[in-house]
N, C-alpha and C positions, 0 to 999 in steps of 0.2 A: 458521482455520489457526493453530494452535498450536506453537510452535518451544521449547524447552528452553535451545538457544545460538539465538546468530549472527543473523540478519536478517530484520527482523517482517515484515513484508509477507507491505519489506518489505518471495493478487489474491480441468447447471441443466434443474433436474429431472430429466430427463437430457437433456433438450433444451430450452433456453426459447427460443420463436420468438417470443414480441412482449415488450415494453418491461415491466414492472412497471406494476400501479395506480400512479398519481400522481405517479410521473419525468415531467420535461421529454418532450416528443413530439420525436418526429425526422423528419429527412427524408429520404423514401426512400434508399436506399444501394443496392437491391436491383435487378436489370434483370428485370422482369418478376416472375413466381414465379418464375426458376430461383435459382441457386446464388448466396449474395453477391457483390457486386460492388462493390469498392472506383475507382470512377471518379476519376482523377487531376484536379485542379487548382487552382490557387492559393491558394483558400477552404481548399478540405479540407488543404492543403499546411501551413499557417499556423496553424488549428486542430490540427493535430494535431501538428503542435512542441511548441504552448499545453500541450496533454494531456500528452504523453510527458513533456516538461521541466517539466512542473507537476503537477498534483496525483496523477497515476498514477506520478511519480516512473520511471520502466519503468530507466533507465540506472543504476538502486541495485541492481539484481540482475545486467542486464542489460549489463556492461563488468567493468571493475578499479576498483571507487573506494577512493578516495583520501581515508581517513577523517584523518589524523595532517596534512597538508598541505591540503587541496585541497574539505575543508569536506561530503568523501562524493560528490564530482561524480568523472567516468570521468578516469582517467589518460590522460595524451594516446596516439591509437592504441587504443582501446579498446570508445569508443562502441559499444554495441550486438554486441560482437564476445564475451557471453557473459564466463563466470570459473567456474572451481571453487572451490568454498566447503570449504572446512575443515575440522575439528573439529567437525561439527555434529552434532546429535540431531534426531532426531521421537520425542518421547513416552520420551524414555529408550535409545530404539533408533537407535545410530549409524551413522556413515557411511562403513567403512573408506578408499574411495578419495575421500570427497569430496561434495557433493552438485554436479551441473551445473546451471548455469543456461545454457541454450544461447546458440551465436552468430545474431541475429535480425539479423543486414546482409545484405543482398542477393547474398552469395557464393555461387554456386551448389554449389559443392564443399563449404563445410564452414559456411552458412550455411542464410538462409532463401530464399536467389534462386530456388529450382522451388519454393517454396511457393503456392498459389493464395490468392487473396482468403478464399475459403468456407473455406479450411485457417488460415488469419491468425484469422478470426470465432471459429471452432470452439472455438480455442486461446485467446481470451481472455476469451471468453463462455460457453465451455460445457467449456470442461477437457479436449479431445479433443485431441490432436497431431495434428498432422500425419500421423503414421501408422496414425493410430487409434486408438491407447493411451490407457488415462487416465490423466491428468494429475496428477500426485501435489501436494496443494493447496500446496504451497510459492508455486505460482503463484497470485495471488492472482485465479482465476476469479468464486469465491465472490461479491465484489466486487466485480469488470468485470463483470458479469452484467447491473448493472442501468445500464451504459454505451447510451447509442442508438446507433440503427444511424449514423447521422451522425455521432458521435465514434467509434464501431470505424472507420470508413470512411477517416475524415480520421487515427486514428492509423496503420492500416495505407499508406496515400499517407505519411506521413513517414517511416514507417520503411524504406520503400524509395526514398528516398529520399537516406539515408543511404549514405557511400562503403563500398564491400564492402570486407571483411575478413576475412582467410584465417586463421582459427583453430583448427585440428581440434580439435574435443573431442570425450570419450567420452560415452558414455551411462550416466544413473546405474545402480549397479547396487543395487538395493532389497531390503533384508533383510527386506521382506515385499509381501504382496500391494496395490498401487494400485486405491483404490476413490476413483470419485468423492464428494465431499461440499460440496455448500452450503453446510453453516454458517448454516441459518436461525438460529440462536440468537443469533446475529452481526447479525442484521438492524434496523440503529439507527430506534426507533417514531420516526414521523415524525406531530405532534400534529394533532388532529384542527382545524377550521378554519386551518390552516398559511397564512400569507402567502404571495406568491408568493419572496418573500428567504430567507424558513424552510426553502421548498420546493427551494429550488436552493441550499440551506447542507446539505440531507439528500442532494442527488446528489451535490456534491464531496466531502462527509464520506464517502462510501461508497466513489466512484472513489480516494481518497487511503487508505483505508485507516485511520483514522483511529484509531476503535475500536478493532481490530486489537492496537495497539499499545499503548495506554493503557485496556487492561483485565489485570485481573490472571488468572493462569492458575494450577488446582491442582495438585498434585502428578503429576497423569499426563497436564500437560497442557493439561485441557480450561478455558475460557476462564468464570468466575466472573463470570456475565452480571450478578445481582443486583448487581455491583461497576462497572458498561459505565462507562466513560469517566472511572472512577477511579482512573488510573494503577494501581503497583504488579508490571507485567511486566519481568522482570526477563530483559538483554539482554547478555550477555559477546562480546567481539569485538575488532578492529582497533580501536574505537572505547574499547573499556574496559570495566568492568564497572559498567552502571550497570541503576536502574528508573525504568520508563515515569512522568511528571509525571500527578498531576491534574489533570484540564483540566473537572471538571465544576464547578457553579457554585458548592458546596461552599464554607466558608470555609475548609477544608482545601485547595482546587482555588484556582479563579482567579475567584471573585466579585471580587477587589480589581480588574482589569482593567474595563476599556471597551474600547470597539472601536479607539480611537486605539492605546492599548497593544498591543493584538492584533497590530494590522496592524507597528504597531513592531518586536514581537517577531519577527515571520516576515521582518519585511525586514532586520534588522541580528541575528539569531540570539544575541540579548541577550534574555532576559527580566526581569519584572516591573518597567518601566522602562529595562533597562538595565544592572541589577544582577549580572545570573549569564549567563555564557556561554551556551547551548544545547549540549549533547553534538551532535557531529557526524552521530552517528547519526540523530536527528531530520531530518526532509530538509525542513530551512528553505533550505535552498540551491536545491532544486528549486520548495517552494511560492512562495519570494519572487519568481519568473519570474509568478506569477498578479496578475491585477490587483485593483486596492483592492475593486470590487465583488464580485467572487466574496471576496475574504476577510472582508469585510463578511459576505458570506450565511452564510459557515460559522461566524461569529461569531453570527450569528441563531437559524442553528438550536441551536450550544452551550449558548447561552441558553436552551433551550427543555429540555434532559435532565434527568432527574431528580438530585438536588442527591448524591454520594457524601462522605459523611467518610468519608475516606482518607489521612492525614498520611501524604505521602512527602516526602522530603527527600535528597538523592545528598551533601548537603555533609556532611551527620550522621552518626556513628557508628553501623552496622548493627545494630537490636535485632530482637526477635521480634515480629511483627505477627501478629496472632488473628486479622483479617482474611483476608488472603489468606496467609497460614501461612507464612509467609519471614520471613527478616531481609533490613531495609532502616532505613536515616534515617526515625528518629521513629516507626519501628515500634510502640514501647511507648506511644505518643499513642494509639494506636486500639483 
């Protein structure tokens, strides 16, 4: 999914019914062959906190955050209660009233409370609404796709879990036709003998969106794969105008990092030690909710992407970059 402004994310086939080659396996979610079934209890309750306030980030689209104060987490009153967005583009093509990210709380009136389980799955795994529609990829399905049925299961249990909130919103009105789309070209290679740490640093890298955001995008757009994990996307909003960091191993990116740093950077939203803030936009404030091990794994697998020179720099004076054809910091490095 490719956005021009406003919020990376920031989510098959036309249907995928089993798990991807070589994701973690899941456990059952399903009652039988019928329809999914999000079974409520404690485990899945707790898990799916984990997911939604961690690497799926879901309350960065899904509330009012709070980018100038509150570090991008929902304004109080908000959680899961949906926002209209902005000023936003797809591809050059704007959004007169707005784009909607809907109210996902248990409200039956102007929320997701008559939503079914199988209608919750649809919706995060395969781009379908609730009413049938598809899903315009702002939601990042793309993404959740390769979610097991045991974290759909366990984030659907927390999300109704969540206190209902009465927020009508409208429905977006779209200046063109919604087609689903995958985004296989999105799909971060996952190397061949992968450890089982590499392996589970390539399912949170995917649930978080990660790519997404730190890859550069061309002119109409479309997402500059040969550049994947090279920063360079470039993000205007509540949060400011900035571009996506390099995060591949590059000594343009973050070869100077180890895993101590890593984990540093995500828990106190200072990078390279310490030295530079983190834009708010980045959802360090939702990843630092994950534990050391899973940021270890996606440390693992970062390790493992192919190396982009990419000199970006937010502190530097904007030049022209030949790379991905914008101005940005230290553009003229590359």
């Amino acid at each position: 999914m490719r956005y021009v402004l406003l919020l990376p994310i920031v989510w098959m086939g036309l249907v995928l019914t089993s798990a991807p080659k070589d994701q973690p396996k899941s456990i059952g979610a399903h009652a039988g062959a019928g329809e999914f079934r999000a079974e409520p209890s404690p485990e899945r309750l707790a898990r799916g906190r984990y997911m939604v306030e961690g690497p799926a980030h879901c309350f960065e689209c899904h509330s009012e955050p709070d980018f100038k104060n509150g570090l991008g987490q929902p304004r109080p009153g908000t959680k899961g209660a949906g926002q209209i967005i902005k000023n936003e583009a797809y591809n050059g093509e704007p959004f007169p009233d707005g784009l909607v990210c809907p109210n996902i709380t248990p409200d039956k009136e102007t929320g997701a409370g008559t939503w079914t389980d199988a209608q919750f799955e649809r919706a995060i795994r395969h781009g379908i609404g609730h009413d049938g529609r598809q899903l315009m990829d702002y939601m990042p399905y793309a993404f959740f796709r390769s979610m097991t049925d045991e974290d759909v299961a366990s984030v659907i249990v927390y999300i109704r879990s969540l206190p209902a909130i009465r927020n009508p919103l409208p429905k977006t009105k779209m200046p063109f036709e919604v087609k689903l789309n995958l985004h296989p070209e999105m799909e971060a290679a996952l190397p061949p003998h992968a450890t089982e740490q590499v392996r589970r640093g390539w399912y949170l890298v995917r649930i978080a969106q990660c790519n997404d955001c730190h890859t550069s995008a061309d002119e109409k757009g479309n997402a500059q794969t040969e550049l994947m994990f090279g920063g360079g996307q470039r993000l205007v909003g509540a949060w400011g105008d900035v571009v996506s960091a390099n995060i591949s191993t590059h000594s343009s990116g973050i070869s100077h990092y180890d895993e101590a740093m890593f984990i540093k950077t995500i828990r106190t939203g200072n990078s390279s030690g310490g030295v530079r803030e983190l834009n708010h936009l980045m959802p360090f404030s939702y990843f630092r909710n994950m534990t050391d091990e899973d940021l270890k794994s996606i440390f693992a697998f970062l390790q493992t992407v192919k190396p982009v020179k990419h000199y970006v720099d937010n502190s530097e004076p904007p030049t022209y970059c030949r790379l991905c054809r914008q101005n940005h910091g230290f553009g003229d490095k590359n």
